[in-house]
BALOBA-1460 file (C-alpha; in Angstrom, 3 decimals):
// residues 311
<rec num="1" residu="x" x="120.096" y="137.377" z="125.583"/>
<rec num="2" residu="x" x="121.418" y="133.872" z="126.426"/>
<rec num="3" residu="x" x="124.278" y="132.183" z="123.527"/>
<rec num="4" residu="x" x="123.807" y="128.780" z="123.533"/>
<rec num="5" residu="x" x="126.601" y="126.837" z="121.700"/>
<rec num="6" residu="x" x="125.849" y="123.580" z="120.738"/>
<rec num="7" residu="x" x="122.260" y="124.455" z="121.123"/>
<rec num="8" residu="x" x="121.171" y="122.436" z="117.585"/>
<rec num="9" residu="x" x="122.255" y="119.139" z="119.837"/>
<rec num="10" residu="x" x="120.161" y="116.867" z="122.104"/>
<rec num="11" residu="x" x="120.864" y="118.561" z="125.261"/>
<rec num="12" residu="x" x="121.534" y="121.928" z="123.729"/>
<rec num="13" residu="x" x="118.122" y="122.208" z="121.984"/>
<rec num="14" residu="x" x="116.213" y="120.723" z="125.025"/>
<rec num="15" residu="x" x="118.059" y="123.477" z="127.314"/>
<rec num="16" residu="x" x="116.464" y="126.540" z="124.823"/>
<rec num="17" residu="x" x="113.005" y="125.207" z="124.530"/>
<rec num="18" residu="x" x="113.424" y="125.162" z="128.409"/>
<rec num="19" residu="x" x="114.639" y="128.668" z="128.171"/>
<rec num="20" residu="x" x="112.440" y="129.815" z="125.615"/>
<rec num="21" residu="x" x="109.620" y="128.308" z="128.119"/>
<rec num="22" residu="x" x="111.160" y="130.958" z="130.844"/>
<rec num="23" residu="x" x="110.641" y="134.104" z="128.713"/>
<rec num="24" residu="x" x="114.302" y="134.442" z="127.383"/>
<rec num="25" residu="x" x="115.839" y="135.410" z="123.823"/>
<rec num="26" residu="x" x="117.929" y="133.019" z="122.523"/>
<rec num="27" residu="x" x="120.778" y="132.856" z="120.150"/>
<rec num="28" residu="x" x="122.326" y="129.717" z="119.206"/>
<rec num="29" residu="x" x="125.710" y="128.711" z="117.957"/>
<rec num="30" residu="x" x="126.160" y="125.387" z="116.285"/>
<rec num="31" residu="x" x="128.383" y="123.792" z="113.366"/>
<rec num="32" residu="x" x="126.152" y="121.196" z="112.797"/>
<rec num="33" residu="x" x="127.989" y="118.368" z="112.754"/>
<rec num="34" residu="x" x="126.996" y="115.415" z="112.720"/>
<rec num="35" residu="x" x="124.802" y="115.399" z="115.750"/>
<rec num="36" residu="x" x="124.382" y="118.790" z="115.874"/>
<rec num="37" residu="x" x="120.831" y="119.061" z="113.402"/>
<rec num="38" residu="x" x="118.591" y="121.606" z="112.763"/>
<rec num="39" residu="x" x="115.964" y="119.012" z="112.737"/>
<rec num="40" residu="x" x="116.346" y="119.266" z="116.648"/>
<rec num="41" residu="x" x="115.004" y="122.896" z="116.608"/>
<rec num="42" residu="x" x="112.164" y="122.690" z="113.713"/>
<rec num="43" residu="x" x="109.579" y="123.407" z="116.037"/>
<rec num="44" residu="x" x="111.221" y="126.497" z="117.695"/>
<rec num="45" residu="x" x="113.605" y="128.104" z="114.740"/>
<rec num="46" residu="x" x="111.426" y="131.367" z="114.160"/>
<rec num="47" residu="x" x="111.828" y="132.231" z="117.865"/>
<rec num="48" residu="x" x="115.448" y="132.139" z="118.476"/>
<rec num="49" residu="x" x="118.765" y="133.577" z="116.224"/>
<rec num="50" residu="x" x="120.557" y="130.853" z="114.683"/>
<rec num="51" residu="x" x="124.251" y="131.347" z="113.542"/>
<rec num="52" residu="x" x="125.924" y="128.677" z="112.161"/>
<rec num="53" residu="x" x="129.438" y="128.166" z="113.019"/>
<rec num="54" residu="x" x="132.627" y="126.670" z="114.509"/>
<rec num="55" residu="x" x="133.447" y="128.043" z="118.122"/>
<rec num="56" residu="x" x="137.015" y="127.524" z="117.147"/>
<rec num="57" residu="x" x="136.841" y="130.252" z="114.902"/>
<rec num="58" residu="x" x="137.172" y="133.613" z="116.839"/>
<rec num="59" residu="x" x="135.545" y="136.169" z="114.101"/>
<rec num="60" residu="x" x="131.897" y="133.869" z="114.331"/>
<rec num="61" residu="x" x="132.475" y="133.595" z="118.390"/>
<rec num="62" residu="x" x="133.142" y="137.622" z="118.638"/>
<rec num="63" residu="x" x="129.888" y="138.236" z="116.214"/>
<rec num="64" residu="x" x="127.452" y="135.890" z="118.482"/>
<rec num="65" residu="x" x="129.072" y="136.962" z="121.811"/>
<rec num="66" residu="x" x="127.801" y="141.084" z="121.108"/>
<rec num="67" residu="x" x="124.702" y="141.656" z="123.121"/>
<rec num="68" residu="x" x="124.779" y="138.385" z="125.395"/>
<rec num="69" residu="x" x="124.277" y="138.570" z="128.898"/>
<rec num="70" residu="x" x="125.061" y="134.797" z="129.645"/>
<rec num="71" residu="x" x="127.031" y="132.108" z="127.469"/>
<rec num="72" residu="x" x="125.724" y="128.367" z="128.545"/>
<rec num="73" residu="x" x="128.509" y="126.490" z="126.747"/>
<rec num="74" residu="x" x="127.361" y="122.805" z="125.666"/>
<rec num="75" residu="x" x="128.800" y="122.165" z="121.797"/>
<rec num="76" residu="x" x="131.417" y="119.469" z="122.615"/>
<rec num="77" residu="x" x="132.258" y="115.927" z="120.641"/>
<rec num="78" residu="x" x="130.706" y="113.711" z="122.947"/>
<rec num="79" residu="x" x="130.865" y="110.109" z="121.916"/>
<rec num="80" residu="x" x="133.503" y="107.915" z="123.512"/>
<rec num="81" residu="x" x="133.716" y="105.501" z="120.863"/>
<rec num="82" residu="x" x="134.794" y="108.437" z="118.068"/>
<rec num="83" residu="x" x="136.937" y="109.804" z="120.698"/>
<rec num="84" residu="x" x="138.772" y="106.689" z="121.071"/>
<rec num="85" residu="x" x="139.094" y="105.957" z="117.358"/>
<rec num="86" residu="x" x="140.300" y="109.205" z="117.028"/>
<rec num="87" residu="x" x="140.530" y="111.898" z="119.970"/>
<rec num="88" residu="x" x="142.127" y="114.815" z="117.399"/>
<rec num="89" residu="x" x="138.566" y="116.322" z="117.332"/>
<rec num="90" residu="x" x="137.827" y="116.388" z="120.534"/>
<rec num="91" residu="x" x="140.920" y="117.983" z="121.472"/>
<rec num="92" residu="x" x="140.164" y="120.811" z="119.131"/>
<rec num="93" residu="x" x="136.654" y="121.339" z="119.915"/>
<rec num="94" residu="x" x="136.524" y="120.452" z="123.249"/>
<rec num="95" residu="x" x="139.794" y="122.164" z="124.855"/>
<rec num="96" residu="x" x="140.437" y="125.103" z="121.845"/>
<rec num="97" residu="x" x="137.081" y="125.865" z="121.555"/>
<rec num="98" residu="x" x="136.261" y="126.396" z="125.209"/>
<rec num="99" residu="x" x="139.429" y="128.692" z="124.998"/>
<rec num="100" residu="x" x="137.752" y="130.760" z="122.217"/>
<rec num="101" residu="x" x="134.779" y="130.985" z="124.200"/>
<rec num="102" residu="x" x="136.363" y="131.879" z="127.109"/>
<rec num="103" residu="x" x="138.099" y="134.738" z="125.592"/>
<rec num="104" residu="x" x="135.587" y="136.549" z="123.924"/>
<rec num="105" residu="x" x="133.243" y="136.194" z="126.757"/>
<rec num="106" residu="x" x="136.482" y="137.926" z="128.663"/>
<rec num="107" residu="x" x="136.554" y="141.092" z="126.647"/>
<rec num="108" residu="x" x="132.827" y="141.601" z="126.978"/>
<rec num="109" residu="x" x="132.394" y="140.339" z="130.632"/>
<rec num="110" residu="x" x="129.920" y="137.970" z="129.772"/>
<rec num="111" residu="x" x="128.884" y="135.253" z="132.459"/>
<rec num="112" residu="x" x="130.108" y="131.834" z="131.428"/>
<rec num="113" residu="x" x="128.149" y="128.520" z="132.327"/>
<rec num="114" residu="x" x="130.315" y="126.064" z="131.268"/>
<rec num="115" residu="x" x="128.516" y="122.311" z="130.853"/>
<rec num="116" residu="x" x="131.155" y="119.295" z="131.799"/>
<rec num="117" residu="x" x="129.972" y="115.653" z="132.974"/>
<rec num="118" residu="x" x="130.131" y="113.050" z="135.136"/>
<rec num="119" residu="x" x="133.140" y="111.113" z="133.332"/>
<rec num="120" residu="x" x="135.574" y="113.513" z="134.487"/>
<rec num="121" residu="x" x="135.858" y="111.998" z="137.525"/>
<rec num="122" residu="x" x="136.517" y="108.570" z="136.857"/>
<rec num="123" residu="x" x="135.131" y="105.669" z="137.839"/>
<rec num="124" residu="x" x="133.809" y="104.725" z="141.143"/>
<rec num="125" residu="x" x="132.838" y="101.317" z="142.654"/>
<rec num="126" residu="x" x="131.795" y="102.940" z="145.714"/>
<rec num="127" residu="x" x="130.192" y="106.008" z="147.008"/>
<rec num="128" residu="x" x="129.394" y="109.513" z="145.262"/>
<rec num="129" residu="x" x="132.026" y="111.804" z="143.998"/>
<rec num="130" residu="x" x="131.571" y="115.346" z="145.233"/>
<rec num="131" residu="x" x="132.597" y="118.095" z="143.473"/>
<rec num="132" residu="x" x="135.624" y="118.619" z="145.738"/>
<rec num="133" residu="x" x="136.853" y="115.296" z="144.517"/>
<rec num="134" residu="x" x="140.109" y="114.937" z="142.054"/>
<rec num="135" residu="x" x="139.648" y="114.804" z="138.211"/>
<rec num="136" residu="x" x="140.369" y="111.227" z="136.660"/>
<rec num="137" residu="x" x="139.088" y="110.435" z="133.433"/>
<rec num="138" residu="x" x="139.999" y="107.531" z="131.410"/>
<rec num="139" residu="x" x="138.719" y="108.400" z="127.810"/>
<rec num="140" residu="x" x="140.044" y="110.993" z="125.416"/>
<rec num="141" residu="x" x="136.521" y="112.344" z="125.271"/>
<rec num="142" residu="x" x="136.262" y="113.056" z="129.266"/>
<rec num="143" residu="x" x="139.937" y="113.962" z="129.419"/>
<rec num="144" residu="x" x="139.627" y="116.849" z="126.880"/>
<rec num="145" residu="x" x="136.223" y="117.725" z="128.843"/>
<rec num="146" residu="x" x="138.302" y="117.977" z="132.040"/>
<rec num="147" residu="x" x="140.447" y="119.786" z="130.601"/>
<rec num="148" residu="x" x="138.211" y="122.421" z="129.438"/>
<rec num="149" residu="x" x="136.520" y="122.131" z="132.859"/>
<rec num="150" residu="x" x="140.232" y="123.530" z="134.108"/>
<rec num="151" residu="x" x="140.534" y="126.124" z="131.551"/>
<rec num="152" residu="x" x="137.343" y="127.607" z="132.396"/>
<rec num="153" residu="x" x="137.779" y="127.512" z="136.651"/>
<rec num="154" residu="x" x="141.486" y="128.969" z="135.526"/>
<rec num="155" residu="x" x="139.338" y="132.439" z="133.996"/>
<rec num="156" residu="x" x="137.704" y="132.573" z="136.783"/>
<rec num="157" residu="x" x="140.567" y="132.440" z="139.251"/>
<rec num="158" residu="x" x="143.057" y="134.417" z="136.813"/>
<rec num="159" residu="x" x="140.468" y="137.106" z="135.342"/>
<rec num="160" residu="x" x="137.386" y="137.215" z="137.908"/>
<rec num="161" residu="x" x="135.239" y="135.749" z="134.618"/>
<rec num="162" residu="x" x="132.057" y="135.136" z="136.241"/>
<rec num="163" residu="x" x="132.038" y="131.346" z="135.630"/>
<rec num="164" residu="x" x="130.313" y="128.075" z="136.698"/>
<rec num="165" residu="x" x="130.319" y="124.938" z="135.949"/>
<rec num="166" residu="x" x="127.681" y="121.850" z="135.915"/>
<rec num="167" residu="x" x="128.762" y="118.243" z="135.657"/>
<rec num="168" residu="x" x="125.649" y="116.116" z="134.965"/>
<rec num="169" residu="x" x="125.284" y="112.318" z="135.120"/>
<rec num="170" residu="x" x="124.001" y="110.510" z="131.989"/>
<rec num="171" residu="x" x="121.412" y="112.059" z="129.687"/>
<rec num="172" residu="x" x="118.366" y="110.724" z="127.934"/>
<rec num="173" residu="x" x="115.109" y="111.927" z="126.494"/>
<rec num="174" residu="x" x="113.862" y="113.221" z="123.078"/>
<rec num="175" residu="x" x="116.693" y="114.330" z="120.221"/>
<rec num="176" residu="x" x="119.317" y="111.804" z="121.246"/>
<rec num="177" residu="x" x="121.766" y="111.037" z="118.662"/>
<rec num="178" residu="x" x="121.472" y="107.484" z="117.891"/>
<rec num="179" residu="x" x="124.819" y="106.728" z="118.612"/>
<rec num="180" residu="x" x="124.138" y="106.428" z="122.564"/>
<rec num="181" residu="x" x="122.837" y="103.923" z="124.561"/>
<rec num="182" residu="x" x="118.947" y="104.335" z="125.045"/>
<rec num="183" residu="x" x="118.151" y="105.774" z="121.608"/>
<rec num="184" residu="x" x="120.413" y="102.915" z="119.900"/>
<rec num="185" residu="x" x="118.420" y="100.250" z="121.614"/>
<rec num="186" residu="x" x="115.343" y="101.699" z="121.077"/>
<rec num="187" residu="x" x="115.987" y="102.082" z="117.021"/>
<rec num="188" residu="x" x="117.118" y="98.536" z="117.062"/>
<rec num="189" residu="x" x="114.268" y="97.232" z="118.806"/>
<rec num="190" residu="x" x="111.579" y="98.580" z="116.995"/>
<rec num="191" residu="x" x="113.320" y="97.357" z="113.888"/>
<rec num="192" residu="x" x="114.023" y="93.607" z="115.701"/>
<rec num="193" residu="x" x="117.814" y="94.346" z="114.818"/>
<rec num="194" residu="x" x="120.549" y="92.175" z="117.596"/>
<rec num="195" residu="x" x="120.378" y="94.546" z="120.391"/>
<rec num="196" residu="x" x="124.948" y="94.993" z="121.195"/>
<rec num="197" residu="x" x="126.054" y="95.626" z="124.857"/>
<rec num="198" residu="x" x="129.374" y="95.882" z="126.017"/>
<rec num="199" residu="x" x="130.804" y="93.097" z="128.354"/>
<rec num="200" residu="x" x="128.907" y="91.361" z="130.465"/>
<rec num="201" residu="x" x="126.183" y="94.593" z="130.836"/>
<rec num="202" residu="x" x="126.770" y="95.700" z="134.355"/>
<rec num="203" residu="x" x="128.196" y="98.645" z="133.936"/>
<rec num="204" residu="x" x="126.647" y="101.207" z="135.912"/>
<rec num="205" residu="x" x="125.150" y="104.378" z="135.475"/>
<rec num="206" residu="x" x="123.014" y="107.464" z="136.910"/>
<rec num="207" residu="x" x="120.597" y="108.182" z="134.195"/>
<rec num="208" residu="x" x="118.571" y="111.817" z="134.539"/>
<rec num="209" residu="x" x="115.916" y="113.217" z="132.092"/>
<rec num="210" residu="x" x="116.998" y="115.637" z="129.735"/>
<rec num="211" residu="x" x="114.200" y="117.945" z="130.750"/>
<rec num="212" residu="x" x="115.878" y="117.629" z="134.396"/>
<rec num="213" residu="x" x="119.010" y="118.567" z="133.895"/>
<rec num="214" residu="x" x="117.771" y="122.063" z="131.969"/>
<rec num="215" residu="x" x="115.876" y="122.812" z="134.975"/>
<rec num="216" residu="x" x="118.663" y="122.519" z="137.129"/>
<rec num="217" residu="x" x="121.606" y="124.229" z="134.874"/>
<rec num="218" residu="x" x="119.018" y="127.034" z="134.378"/>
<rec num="219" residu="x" x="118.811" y="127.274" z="138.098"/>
<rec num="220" residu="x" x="122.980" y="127.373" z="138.290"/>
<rec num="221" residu="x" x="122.699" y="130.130" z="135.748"/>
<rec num="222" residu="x" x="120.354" y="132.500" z="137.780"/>
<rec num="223" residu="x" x="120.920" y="131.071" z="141.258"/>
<rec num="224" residu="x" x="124.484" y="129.761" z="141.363"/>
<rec num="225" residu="x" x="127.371" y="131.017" z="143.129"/>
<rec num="226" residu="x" x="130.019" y="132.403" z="140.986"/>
<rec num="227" residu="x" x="132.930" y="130.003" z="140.385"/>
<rec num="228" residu="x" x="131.179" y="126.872" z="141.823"/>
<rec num="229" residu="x" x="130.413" y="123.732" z="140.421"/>
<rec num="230" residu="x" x="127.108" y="121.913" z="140.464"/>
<rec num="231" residu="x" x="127.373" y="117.960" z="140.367"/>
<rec num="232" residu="x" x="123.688" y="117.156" z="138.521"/>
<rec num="233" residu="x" x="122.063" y="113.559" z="139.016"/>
<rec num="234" residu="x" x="118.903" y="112.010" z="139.594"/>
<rec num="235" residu="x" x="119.710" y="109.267" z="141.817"/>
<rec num="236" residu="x" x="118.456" y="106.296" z="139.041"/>
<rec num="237" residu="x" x="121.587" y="104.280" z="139.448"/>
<rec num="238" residu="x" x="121.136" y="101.165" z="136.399"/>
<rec num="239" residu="x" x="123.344" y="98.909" z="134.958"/>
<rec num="240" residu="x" x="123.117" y="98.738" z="131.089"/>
<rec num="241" residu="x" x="121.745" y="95.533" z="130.378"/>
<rec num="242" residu="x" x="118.598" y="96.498" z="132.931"/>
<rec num="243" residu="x" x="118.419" y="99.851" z="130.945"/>
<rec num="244" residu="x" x="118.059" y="97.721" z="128.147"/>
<rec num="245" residu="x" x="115.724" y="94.703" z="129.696"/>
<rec num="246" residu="x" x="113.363" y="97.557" z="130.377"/>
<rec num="247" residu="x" x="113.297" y="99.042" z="126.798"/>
<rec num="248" residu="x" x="112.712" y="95.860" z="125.707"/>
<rec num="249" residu="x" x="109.396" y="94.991" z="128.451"/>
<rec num="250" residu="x" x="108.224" y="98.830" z="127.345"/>
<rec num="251" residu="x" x="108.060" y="97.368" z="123.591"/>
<rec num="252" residu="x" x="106.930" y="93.995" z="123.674"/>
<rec num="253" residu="x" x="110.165" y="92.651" z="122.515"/>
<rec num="254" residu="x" x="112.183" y="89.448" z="123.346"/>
<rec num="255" residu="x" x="115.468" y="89.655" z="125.395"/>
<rec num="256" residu="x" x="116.414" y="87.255" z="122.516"/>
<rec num="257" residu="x" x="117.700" y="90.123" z="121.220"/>
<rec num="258" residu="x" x="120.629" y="91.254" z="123.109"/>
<rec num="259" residu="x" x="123.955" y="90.152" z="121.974"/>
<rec num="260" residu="x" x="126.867" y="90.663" z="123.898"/>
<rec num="261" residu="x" x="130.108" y="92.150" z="122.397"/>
<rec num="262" residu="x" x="133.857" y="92.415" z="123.025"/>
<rec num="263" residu="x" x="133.976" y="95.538" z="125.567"/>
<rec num="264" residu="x" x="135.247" y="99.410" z="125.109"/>
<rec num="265" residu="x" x="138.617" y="100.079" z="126.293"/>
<rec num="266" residu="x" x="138.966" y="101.722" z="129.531"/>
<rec num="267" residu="x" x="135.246" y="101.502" z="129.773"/>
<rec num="268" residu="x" x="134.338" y="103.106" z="133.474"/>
<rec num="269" residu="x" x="132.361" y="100.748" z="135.609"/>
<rec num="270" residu="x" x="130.477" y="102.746" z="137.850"/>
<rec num="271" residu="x" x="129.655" y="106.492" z="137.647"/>
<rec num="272" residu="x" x="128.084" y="108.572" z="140.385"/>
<rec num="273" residu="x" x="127.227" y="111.655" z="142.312"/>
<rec num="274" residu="x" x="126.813" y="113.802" z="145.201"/>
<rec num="275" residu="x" x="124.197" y="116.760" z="144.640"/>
<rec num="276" residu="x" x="123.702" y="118.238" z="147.653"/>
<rec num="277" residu="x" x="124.752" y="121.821" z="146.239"/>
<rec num="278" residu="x" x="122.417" y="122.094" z="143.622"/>
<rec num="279" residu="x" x="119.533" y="120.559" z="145.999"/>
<rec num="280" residu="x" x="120.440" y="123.649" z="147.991"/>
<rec num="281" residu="x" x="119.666" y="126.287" z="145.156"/>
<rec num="282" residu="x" x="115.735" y="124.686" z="144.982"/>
<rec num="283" residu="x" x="116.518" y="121.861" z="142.405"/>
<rec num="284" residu="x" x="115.369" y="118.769" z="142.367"/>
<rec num="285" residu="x" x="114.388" y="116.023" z="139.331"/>
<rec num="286" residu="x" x="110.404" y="115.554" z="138.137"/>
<rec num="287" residu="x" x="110.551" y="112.954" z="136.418"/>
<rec num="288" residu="x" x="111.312" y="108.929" z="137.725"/>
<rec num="289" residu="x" x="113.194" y="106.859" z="135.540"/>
<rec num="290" residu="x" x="110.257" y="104.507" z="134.564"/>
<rec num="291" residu="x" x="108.026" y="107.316" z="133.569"/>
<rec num="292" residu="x" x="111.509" y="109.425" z="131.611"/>
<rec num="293" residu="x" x="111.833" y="105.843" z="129.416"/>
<rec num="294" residu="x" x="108.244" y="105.345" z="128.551"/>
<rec num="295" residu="x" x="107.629" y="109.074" z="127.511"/>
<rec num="296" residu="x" x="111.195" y="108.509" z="125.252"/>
<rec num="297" residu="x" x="110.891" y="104.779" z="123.764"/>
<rec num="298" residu="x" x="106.905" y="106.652" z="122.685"/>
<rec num="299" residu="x" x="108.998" y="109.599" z="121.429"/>
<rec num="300" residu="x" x="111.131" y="107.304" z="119.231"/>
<rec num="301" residu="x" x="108.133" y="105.349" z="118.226"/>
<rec num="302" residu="x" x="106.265" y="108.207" z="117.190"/>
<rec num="303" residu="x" x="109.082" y="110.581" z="115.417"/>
<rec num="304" residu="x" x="110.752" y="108.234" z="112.642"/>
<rec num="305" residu="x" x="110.816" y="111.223" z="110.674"/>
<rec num="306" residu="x" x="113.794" y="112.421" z="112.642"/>
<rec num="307" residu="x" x="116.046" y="109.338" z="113.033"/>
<rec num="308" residu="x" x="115.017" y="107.487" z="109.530"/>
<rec num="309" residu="x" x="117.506" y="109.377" z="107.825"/>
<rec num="310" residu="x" x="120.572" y="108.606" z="110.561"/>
<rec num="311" residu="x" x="120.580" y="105.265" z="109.659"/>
């Protein structure tokens, strides 16, 4: 049985239709917040146990944990903006929560796959961060993730908890809250709405398939060394405003309607990374950036049903 928190958001309910896919039970743990919806598992909710719930609380942590043979830890608050308008949240969820997790999974020896990002690292202008490198983050949202990404390599070294963790570059694909960059743009292209990006637009990113990543943190799960972390990109380096550009080409739409705005505080400029390791355990990505954006703007286009009411 694999416990997926945060498995009713985007990445979470990718990762157990991948799962699923492989032949595995699934139970998932969610609050459902805000971005957390049940709406992202519709199609697969009669094959997996759902328990609804705060992994802060340690009585709805023990009851899931009973029975699991692996945790794959993704329910985190995510956004930067919210975390920078208010980072109390994040704190909680991100750093307390983890702890929760982390202890239960102690007391019944339960392997621990702990999902982090890119954005711990900082920013880079140059060259790849490894996963040797120091952690540097510059938002409340990827400081409390490094700081869970300590708390968990801490069990491992103080305890012997089997743990690993994964640090992924940016996301996209099917189920992405709104919020973000590429389903954002999308919405508010097909409704001709001013398209906002921060600063000038050149900020940089490495942009992977949701699909992707799954396939490689299920590999770290079964192939992974025990207290090792994976670094997880695709190698699709883009700055926002092409991101954007090509949205716009894959709909028909003027560049008319991108409207630059005052930018983000401590906004990185450049993130990316070295994934030699997990190129070693067999992984490597499917699916090209160009043919990722179509298949997501047409997933957009085609599922108004699910982001109609988030607006």
């Amino acid at each position: 049985m694999i416990l997926v928190t945060g498995g009713a958001g985007f990445i979470g309910s990718n990762f157990v239709r991948y799962v699923l896919g492989q032949g595995h039970k699934v139970r998932v743990l969610d609050k459902l917040t805000y971005a957390g919806r049940l709406e992202n598992l519709k199609d697969v909710l009669e094959k997996i146990e759902f328990v609804k719930g705060d992994i802060c609380d340690p009585k709805i942590v023990e009851k899931s944990m009973k029975d699991v043979d692996v945790v794959v830890h993704f329910a985190a608050e995510s956004h930067v903006d919210r975390s920078i308008e208010s980072a109390e949240n994040f704190v909680r969820t991100n750093v307390y929560g983890t702890y929760v997790l982390l202890e239960k999974a102690r007391k019944y020896d339960v392997k621990f796959v702990h999902i982090s990002t890119d954005e711990v690292y900082g920013s880079i202008r140059e060259g790849y961060f490894s996963e040797e490198d120091p952690l540097d983050p510059s938002s409340p949202y990827s400081a409390t993730k490094a700081s869970s990404d300590l708390l968990a390599r801490a069990y491992y070294k103080t305890y012997g908890l089997p743990v690993m963790i994964t640090r992924s570059s940016n996301n996209y694909g099917p189920y992405q809250y709104p919020e973000k960059l590429i389903p954002k743009i999308i919405i508010k292209a097909l409704r001709n709405e001013p398209l906002p990006i921060y600063g000038t637009g050149k900020n940089v990113r490495d942009w992977i398939f949701v699909e992707d990543n799954c396939a490689a943190i299920y590999i770290v799960m079964k192939k992974g060394n025990i207290g090792e972390i994976y670094n997880i990109g695709a190698g699709n380096e883009k700055t926002n405003l092409e991101v954007v550009e090509k949205i716009l080409d894959i709909l028909g739409k003027p560049k008319d309607l991108i409207t630059f705005v005052e930018d983000r505080p401590g906004h990185d400029w450049r993130y990316a990374l070295r994934t030699d390791k997990i190129r070693a355990l067999g992984w490597t990505p499917q699916w090209d950036f160009e043919k990722g954006l179509k298949y997501t703007v047409e997933w957009y286009r085609r599922n108004k049903w699910w982001w109609e009411p988030l607006l």
